[in-house]
C-alpha positions as CSV (number, residue, x, y, z in Angstrom):
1,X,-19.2,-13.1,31.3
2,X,-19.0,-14.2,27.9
3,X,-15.8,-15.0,26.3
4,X,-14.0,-14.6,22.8
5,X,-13.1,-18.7,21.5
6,X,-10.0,-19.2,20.9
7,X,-8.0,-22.4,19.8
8,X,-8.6,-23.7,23.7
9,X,-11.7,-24.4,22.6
10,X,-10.9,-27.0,20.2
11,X,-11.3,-29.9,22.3
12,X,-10.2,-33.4,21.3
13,X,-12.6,-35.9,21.2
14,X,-10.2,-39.1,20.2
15,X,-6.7,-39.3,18.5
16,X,-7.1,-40.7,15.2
17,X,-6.2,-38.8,12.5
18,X,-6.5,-39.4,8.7
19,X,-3.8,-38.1,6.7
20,X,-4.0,-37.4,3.2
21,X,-2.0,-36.4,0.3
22,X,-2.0,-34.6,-2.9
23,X,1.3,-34.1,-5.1
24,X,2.6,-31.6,-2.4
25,X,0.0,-30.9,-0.2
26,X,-0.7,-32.7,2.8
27,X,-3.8,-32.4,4.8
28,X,-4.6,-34.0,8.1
29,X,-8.3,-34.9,9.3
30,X,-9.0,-35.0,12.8
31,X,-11.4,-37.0,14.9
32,X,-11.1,-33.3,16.9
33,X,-14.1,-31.5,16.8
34,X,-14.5,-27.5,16.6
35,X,-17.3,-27.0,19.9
36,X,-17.9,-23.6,21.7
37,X,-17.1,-21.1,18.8
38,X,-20.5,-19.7,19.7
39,X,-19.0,-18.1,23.0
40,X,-18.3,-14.5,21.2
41,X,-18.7,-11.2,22.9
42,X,-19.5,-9.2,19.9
43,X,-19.5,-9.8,15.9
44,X,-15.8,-8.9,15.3
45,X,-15.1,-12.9,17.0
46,X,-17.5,-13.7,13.4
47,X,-14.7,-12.2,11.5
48,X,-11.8,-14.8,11.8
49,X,-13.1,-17.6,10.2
50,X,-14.9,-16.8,6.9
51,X,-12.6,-13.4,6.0
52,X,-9.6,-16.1,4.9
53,X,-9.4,-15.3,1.0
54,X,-9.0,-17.7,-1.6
55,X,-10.6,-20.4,0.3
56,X,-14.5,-21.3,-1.2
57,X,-15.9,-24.6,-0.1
58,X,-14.3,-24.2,3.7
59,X,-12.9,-21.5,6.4
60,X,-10.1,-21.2,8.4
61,X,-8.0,-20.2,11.0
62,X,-4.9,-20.8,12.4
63,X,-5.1,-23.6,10.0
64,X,-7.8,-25.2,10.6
65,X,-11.1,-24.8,8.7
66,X,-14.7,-25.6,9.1
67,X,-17.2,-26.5,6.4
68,X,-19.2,-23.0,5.3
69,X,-22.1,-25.1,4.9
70,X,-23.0,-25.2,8.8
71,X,-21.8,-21.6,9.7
72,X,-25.6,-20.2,8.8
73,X,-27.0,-22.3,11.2
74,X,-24.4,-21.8,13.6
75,X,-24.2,-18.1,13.5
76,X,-28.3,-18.1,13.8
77,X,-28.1,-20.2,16.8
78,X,-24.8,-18.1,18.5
79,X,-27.1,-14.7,18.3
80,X,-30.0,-16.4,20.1
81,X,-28.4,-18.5,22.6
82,X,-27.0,-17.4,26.0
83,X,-25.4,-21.0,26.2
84,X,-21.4,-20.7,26.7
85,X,-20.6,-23.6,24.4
86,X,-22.6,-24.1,21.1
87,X,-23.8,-27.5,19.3
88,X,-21.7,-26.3,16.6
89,X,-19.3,-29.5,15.7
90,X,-16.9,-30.1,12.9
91,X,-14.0,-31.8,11.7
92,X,-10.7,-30.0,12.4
93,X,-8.8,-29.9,8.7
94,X,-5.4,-29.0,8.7
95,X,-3.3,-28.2,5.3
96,X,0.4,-28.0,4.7
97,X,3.1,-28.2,2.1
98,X,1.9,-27.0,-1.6
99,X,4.9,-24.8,-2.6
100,X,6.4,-26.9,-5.8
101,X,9.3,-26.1,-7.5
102,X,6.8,-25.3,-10.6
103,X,5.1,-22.7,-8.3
104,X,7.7,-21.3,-6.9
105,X,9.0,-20.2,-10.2
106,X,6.1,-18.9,-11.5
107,X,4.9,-17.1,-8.7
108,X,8.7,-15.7,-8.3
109,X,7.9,-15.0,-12.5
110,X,4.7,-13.4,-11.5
111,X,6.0,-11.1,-8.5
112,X,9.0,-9.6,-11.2
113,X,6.2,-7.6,-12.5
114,X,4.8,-6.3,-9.3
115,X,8.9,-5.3,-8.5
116,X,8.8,-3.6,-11.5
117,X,5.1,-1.8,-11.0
118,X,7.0,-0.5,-7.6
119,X,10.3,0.6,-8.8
120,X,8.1,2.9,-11.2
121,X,5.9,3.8,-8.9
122,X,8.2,5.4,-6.5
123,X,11.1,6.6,-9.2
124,X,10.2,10.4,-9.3
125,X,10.2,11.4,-5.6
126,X,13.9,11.5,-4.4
127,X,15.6,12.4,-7.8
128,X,13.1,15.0,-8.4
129,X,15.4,18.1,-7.6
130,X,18.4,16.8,-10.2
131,X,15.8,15.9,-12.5
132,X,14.3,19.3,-12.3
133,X,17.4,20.7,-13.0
134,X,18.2,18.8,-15.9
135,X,15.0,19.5,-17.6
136,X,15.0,23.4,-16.8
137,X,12.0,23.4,-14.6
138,X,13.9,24.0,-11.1
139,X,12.0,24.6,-8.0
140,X,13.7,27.8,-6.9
141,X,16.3,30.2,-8.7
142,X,19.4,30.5,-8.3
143,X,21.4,32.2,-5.2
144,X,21.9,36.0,-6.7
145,X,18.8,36.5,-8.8
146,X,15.9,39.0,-7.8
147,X,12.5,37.9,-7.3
148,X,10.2,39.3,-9.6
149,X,6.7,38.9,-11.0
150,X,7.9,36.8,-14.0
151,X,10.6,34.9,-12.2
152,X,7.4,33.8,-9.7
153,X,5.2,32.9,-12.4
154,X,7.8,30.5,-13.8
155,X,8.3,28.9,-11.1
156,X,4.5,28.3,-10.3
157,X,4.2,26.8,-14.0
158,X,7.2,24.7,-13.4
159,X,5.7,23.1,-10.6
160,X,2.1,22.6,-12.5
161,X,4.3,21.0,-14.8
162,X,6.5,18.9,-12.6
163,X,3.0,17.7,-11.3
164,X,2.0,17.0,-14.4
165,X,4.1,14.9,-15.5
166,X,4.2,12.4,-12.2
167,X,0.6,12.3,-11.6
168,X,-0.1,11.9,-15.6
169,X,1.2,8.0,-14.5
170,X,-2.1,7.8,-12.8
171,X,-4.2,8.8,-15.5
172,X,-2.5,6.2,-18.1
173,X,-3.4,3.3,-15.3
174,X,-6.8,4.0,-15.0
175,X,-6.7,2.6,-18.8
176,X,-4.1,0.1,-18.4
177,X,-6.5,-1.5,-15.5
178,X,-9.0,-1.2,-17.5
179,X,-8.1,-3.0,-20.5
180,X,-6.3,-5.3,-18.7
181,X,-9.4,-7.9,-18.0
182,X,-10.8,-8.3,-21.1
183,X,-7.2,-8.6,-22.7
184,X,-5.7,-11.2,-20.5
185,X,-9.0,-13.5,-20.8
186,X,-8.2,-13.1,-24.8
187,X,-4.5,-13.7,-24.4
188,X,-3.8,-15.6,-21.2
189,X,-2.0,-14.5,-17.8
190,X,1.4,-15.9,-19.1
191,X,1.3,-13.8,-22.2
192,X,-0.6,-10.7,-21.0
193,X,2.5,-10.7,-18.2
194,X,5.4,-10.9,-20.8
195,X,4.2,-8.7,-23.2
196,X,3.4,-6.3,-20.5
197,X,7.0,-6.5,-19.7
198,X,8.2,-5.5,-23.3
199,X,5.8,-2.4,-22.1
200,X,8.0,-1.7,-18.8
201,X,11.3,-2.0,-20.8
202,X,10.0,0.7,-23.7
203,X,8.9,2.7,-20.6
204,X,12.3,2.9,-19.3
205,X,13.9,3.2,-22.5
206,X,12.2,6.4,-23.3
207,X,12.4,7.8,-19.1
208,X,16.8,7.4,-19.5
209,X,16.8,8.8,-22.9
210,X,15.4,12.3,-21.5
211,X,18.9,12.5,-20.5
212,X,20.4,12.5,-23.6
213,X,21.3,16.1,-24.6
214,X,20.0,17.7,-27.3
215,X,20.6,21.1,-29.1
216,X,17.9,22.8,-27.9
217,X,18.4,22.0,-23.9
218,X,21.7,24.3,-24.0
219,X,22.3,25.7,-20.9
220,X,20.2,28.9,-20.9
221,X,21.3,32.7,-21.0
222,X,20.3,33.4,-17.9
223,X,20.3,31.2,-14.7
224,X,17.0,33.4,-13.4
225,X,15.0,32.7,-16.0
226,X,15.6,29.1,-17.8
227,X,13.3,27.5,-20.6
228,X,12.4,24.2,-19.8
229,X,14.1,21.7,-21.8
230,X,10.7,21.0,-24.6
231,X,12.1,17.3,-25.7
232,X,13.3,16.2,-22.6
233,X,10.5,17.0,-21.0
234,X,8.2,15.4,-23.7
235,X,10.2,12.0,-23.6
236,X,9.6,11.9,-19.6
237,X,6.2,12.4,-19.6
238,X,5.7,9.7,-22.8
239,X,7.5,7.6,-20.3
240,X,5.4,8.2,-17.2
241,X,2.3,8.0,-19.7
242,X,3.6,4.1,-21.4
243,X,5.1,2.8,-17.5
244,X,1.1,4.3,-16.0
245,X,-0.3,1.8,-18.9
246,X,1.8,-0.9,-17.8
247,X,1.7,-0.7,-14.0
248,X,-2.1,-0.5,-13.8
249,X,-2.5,-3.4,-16.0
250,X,-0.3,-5.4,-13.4
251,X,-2.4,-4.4,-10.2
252,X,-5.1,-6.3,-11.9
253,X,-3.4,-9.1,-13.7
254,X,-1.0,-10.2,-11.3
255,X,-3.3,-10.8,-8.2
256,X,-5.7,-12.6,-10.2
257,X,-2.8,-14.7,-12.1
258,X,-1.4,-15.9,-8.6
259,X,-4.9,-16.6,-7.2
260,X,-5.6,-19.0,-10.2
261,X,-2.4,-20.8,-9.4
262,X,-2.1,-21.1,-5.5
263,X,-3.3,-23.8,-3.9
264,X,-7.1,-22.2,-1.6
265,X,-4.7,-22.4,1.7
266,X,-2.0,-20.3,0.3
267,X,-4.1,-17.4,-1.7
268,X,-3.8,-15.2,1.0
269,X,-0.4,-15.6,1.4
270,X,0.6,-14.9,-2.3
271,X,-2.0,-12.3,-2.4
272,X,0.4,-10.4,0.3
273,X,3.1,-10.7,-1.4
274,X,2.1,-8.6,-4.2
275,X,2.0,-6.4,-1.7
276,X,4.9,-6.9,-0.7
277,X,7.0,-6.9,-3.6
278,X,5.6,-3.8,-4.5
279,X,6.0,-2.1,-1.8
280,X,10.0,-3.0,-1.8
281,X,10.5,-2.0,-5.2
282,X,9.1,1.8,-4.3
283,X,11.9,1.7,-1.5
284,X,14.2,0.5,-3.5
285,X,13.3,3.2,-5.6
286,X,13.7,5.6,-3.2
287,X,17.1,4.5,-2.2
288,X,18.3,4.5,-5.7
289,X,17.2,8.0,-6.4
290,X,19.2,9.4,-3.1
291,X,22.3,11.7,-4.3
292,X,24.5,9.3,-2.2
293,X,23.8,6.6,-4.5
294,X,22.1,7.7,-8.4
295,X,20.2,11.0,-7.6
296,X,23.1,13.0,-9.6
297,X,22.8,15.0,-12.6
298,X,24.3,11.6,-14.6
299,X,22.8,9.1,-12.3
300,X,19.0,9.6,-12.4
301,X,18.5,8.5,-15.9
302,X,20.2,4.9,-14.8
303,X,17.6,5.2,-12.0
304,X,14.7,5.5,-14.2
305,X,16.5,2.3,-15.9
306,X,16.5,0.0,-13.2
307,X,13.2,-1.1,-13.6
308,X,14.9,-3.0,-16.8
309,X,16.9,-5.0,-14.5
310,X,13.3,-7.4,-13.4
311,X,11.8,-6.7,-16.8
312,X,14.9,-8.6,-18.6
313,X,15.3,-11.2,-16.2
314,X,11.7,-12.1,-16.6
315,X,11.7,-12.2,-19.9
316,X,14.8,-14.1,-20.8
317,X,15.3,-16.1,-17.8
318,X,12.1,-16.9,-16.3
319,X,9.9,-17.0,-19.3
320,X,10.0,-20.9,-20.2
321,X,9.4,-21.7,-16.3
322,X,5.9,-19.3,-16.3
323,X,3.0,-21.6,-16.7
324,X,-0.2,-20.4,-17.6
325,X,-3.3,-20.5,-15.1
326,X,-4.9,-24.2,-15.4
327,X,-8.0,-22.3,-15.2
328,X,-7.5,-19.9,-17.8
329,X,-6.4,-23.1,-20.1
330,X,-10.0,-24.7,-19.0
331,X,-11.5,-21.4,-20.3
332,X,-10.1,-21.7,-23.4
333,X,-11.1,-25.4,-23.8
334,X,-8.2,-26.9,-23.6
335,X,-8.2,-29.3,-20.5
336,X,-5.6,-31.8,-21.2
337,X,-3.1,-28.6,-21.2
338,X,-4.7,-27.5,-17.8
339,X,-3.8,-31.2,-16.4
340,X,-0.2,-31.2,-17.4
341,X,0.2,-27.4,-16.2
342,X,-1.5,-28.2,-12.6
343,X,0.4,-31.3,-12.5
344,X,3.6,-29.6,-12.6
345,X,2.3,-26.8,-10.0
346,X,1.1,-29.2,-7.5
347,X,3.6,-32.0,-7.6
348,X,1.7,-35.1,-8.6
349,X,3.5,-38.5,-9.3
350,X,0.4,-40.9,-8.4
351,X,-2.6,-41.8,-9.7
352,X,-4.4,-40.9,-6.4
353,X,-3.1,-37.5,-7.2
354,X,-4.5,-37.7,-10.6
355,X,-8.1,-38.0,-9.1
356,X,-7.4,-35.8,-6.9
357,X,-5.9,-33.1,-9.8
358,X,-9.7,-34.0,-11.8
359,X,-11.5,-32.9,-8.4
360,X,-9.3,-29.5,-8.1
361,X,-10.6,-28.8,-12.1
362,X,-13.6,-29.1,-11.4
363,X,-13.5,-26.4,-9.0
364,X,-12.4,-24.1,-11.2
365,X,-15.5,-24.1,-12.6
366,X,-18.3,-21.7,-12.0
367,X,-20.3,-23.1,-9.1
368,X,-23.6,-24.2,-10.9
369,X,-21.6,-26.5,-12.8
370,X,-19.4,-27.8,-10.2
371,X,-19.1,-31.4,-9.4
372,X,-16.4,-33.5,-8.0
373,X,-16.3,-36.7,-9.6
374,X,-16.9,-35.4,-13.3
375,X,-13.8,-36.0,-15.5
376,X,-11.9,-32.9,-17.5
377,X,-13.8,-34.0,-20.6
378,X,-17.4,-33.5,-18.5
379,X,-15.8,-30.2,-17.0
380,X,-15.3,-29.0,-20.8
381,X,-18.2,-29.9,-22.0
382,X,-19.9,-27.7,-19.1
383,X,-17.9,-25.1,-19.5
384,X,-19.2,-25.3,-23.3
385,X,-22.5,-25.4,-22.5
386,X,-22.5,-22.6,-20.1
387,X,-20.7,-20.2,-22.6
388,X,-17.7,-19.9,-20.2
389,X,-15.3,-20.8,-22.6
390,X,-15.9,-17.8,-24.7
391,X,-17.2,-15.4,-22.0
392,X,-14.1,-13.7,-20.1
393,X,-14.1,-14.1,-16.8
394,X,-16.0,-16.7,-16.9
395,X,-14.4,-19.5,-14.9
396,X,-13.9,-17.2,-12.1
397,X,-17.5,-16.2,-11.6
398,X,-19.3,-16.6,-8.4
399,X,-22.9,-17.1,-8.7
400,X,-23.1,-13.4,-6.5
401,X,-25.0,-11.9,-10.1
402,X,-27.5,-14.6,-11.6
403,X,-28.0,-14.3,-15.5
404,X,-31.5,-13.0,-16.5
405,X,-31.0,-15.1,-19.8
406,X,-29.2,-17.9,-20.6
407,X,-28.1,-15.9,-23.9
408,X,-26.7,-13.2,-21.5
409,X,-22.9,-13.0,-21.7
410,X,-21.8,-10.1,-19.9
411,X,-23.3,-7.9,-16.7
412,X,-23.8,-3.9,-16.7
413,X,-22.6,-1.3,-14.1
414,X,-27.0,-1.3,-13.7
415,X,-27.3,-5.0,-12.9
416,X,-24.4,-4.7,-10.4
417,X,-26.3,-1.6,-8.7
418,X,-29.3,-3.3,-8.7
419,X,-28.3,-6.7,-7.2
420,X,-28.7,-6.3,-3.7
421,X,-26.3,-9.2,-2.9
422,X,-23.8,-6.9,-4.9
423,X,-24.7,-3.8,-4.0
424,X,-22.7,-4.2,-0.4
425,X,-19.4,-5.1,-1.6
426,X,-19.8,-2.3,-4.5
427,X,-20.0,0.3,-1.9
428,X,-17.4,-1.2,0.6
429,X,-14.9,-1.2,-2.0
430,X,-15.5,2.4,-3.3
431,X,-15.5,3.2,-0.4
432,X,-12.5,1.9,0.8
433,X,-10.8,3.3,-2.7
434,X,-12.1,6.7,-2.6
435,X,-10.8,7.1,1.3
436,X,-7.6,5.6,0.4
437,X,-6.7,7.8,-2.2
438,X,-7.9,11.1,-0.2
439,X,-5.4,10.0,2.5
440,X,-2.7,11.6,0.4
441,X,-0.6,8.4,0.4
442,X,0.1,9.3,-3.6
443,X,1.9,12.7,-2.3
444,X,3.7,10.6,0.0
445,X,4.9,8.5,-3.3
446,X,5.9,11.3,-5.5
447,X,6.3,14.7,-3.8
448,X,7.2,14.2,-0.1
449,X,11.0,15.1,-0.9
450,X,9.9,18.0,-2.7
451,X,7.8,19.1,0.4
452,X,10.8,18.4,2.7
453,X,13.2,20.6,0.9
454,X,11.1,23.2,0.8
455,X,10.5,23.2,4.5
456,X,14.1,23.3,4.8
457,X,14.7,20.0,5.6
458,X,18.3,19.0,4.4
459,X,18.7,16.0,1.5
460,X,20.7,13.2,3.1
């Protein structure tokens, strides 16, 4: 029977190792060879070592990487050979170290906006009920009152509206992702991210101020039949409208910003932890809006305010510590800017690191005009020449949609449709987006304490 490879099958074939360095980063090469990775039982075993992300020129696993340029070859010869152990042979690579004290503050700069796109995102669910109240669109009447036609039409608009109003966040984000791109190739990552914080802190300026009272959100005549509270409301949804803008600008902005800056070995990594700062600011969120804690009748609006709490320490604390992207800078055409910025980030004192620092630019560039041992004055003027410096996006380009003129500065939705190497990822990632948002995870977000009560489940 065929078996999976594992890390058994590296087999050592001598003990000398080569270790190198660069500023942080230290990376080991091994006389160790990678043999037998050709013993798979089906293609999942394929997987492992080419799905790392961030990584272009190698793959890895468990640390240790392989050059992509002799995985065709190997792959053609796994699926036609019955053999146990293939000829497939490579030096084992191991990388370490990298984190900087530069990087660690601007990726922990970086993250504060992904906290804050979280504590949004998951700010109306809990509080909803007091909120509800407040605003004079409540989700049931009051013990005592009779349930008529009317009474059952208001609360069936009170709901559309209540649903309005959280899911009009979504609708805002599709044009804050959107815009985001084009605006932060214009701008840069470190500006595009503080100014988007000014957005989060207007957001949750306007959310708390629904609270304030007004003349015209008395307390009604009759508890059966209230008016919903007309400014309140419109200040809440202008608020869900201005955070939606903000937060979908930072789903795209952020993971590209913290790719651009991570060393290849550590882009999945920091990837994940956009998830996962996110995903701790919606429980955080949650907790905050529980009646134990500031889900009261005066506590919500300081719960739609605590988003303020990253947005201000971001902008007046970690703002002079958030570089921008080196490869943003090389975009831009200014390279000696990039080399001070990436020398911070990865920790270089030497001049081997220096050379070292040159190689890393030139990767940054797109792949026809990649080359190792040019200097950041050569990797400027190809940027030039290739009309990256003016064309956004362009340093981050992969060659997966060729140019059908060299005057050409942009692709269409048609080209990307009609590029069969494209066409593939296009569809897995629609895909993937489409199912994920017909799971009902967004309910989940936003409504599922609604649903609860109303199954006559008790708040805790």
């Amino acid at each position: 029977m065929r078996r999976l490879w594992s890390s058994d099958d590296v087999t050592s074939q001598g003990a000398d190792r080569n270790m190198s360095t660069y500023g942080a980063l230290r990376t080991t090469h091994s006389s160790s060879k990678l043999v037998g990775m050709g013993s798979r039982t089906n293609s999942f075993a394929d997987l492992p070592p080419v799905a790392l992300a961030g990584l272009t020129s190698r793959v890895s696993i468990s640390g240790r990487s392989a050059s992509q340029e002799h995985l065709r070859g190997f792959f053609e010869r796994s699926a036609s050979s019955d053999l146990l152990e293939d000829e497939f042979n490579d030096d084992i690579v191991h990388v370490e170290g990298g984190m900087t004290r530069g990087l660690l503050l601007t990726t922990a700069g970086a993250l504060l906006s992904s906290l804050q796109f979280g504590l949004n995102n998951g700010n109306m669910n809990t509080p909803a009920k007091v909120m509800r109240e407040a605003l004079q669109i409540p989700t049931r009447f009051a013990d005592g009152c009779w349930e008529t036609e009317e009474q059952k039409l208001s609360l069936t608009a009170n709901n559309l509206l209540w649903g309005f109003i959280v899911s009009s966040f979504c609708l805002s984000a599709m044009a804050g992702s959107a815009a985001a791109g084009p605006i932060a190739d214009r701008v840069g990552r470190r500006t595009f991210l503080l100014l988007n914080s000014l957005i989060y802190v207007l957001a949750a300026l306007i959310g708390a101020a629904a609270a304030l009272p007004t003349s015209s959100c008395v307390s009604p005549a009759s508890a059966c039949l209230p008016t919903a509270c007309t400014p309140a409301v419109l200040l809440l949804l202008l608020s869900r409208l201005v955070v939606g803008i903000a937060c979908g600008a930072t789903t795209v902005v952020v993971p590209m910003y913290l790719g651009e800056v991570a060393p290849a070995h550590m882009r999945g990594n920091l990837g994940a932890a956009f998830l996962l700062t996110a995903v701790t600011g919606m429980l955080i969120s949650q907790v905050l809006g529980l009646p134990s804690v500031l889900g009261s009748a005066s506590g919500w609006p300081w719960a739609l305010a605590a988003p303020l709490l990253p947005a201000l320490l971001q902008l007046l604390l970690l703002a002079p510590v958030l570089l921008e992207s080196p490869r943003w800078l090389l975009m831009r055409g200014r390279p000696e800017e990039a080399r001070r910025v990436l020398r911070v980030m990865r920790g270089c004192t030497s001049d081997a690191d220096e050379v070292l620092m040159d190689e890393e630019l030139s990767m940054m560039m797109p792949p026809p005009q990649r080359t190792l041992s040019q200097s950041t004055s050569s990797i400027v003027a190809a940027f030039a020449e290739s009309g990256s410096l003016t064309r956004p996006g362009g340093a981050l380009r992969e060659p997966m949609l060729q140019q059908p003129h060299p005057t050409q500065v942009s692709f269409s939705v048609r080209q990307l449709v009609l590029t069969p190497r494209a066409r593939r990822p296009l569809l897995l990632c629609s895909t993937l987006m489409l199912i994920q948002q017909f799971s009902g995870i967004n309910n989940a977000f936003n409504y599922s304490s609604t649903f609860l009560e109303l199954s006559g489940v008790e708040t805790p």
